[in-house]
Z-matrix of the N, CA and C atoms (Angstrom, degrees):
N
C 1 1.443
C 2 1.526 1 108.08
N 3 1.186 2 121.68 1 134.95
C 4 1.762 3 121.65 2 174.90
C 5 1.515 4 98.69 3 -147.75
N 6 1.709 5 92.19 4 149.97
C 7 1.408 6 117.23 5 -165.79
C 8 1.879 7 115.96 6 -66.40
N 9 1.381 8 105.53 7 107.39
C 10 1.463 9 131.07 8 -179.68
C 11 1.983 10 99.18 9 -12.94
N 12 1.627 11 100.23 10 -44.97
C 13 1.732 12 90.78 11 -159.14
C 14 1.552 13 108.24 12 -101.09
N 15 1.821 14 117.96 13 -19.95
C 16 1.305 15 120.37 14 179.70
C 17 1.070 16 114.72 15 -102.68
N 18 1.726 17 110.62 16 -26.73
C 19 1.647 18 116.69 17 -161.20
C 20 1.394 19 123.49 18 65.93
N 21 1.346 20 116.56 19 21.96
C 22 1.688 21 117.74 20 171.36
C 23 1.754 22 101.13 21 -80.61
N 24 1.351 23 92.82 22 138.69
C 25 1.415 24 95.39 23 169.76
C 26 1.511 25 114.78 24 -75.23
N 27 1.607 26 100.09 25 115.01
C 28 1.422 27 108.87 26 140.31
C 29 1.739 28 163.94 27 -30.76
N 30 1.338 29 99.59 28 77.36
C 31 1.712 30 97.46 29 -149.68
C 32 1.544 31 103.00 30 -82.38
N 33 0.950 32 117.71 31 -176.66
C 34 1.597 33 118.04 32 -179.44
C 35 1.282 34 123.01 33 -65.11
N 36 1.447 35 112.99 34 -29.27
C 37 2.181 36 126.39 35 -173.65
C 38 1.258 37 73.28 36 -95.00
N 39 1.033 38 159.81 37 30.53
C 40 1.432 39 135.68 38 172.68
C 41 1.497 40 119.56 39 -102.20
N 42 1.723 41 129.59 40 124.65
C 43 1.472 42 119.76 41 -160.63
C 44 1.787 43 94.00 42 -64.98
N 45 1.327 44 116.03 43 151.82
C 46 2.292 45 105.47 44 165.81
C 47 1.553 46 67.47 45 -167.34
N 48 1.135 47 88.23 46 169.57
C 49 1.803 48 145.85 47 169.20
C 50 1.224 49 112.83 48 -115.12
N 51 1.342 50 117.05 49 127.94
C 52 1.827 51 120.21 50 158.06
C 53 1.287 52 117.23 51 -124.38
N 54 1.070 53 122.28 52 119.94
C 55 1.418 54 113.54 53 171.97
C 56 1.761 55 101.98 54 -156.93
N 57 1.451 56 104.25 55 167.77
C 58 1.326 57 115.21 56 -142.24
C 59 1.820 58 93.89 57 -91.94
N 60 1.265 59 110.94 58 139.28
C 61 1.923 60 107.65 59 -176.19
C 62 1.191 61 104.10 60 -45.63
N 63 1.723 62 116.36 61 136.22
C 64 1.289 63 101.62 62 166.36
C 65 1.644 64 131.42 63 -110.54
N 66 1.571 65 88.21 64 49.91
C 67 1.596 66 101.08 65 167.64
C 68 1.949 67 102.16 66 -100.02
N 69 1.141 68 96.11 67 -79.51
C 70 1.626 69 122.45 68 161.82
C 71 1.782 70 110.91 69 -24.70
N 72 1.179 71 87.50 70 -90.86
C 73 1.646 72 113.00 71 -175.50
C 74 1.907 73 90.01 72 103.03
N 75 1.078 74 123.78 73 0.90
C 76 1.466 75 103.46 74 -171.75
C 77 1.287 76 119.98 75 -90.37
N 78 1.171 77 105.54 76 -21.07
C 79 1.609 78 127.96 77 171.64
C 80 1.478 79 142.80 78 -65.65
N 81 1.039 80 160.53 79 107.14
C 82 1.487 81 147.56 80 -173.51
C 83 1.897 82 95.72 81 -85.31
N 84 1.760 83 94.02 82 124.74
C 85 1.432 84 102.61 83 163.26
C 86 1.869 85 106.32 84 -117.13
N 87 1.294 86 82.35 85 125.57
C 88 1.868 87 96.46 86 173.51
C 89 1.525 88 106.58 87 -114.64
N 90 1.398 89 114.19 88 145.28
C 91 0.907 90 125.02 89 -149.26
C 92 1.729 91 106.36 90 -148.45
N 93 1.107 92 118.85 91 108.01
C 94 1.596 93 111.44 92 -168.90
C 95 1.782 94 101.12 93 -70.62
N 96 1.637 95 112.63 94 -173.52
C 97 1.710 96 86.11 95 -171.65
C 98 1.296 97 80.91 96 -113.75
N 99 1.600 98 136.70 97 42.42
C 100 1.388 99 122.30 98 154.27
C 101 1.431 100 116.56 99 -83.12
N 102 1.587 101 87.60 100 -44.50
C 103 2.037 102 104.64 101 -178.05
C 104 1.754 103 99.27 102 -66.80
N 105 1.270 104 124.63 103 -30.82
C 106 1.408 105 118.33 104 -160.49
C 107 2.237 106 85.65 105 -85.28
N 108 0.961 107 109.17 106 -54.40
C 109 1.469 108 115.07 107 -177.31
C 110 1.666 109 102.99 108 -41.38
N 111 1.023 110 138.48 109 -40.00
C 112 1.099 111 138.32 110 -165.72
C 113 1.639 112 118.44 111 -128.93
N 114 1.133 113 90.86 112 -9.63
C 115 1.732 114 101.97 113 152.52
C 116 1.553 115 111.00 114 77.24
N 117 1.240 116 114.43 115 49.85
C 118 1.661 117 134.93 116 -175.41
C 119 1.190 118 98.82 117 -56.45
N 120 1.411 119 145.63 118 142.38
C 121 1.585 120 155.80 119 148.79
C 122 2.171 121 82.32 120 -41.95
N 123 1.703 122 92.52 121 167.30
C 124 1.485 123 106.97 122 177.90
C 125 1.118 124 81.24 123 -176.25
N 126 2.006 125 119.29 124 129.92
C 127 0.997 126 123.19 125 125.14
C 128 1.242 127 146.62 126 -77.44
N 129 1.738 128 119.83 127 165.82
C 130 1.605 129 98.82 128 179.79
C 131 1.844 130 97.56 129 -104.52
N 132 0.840 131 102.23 130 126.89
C 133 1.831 132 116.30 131 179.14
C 134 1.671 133 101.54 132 -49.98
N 135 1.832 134 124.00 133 -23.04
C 136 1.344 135 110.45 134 179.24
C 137 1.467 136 102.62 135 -68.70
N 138 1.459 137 103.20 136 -71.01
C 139 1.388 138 109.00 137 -143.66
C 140 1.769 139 102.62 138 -104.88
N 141 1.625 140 119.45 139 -20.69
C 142 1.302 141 84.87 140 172.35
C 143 1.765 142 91.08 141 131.49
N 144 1.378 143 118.05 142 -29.11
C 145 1.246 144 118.79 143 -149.42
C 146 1.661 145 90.79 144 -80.05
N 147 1.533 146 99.24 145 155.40
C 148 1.839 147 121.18 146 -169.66
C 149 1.846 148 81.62 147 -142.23
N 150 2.260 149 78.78 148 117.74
C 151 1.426 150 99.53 149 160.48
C 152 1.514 151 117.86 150 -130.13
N 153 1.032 152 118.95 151 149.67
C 154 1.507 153 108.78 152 154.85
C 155 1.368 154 142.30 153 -57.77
C-alpha cells in the first residue's frame, strides 16, 4: 500500500488514513500522516478528484 499523494510505502508502524474518495466513493485514498499533517493535494486515479 503507498500514500495516494507521495507514494511512500506504507509499512505497518506507520501513522495513514484510508478512506474511500469522496467524489467517487469507488476509490481507496491513503494518505501517510505527513501529507495529511500538512495537507498535500492527492488525486484519486478513478475519477480525477484533487483534495487537500
Amino acid at each position: 500500500m503507498r500514500c495516494t499523494s507521495c507514494n511512500i510505502e506504507i509499512k505497518a508502524k506507520t501513522n495513514f488514513v484510508i478512506f474511500d474518495c469522496p467524489y467517487c466513493g469507488e476509490e481507496k485514498i491513503v494518505r501517510c500522516n505527513s501529507c495529511k499533517a500538512s495537507s498535500t493535494k492527492y488525486t484519486c486515479p478513478k475519477c480525477g478528484f484533487t483534495g487537500p
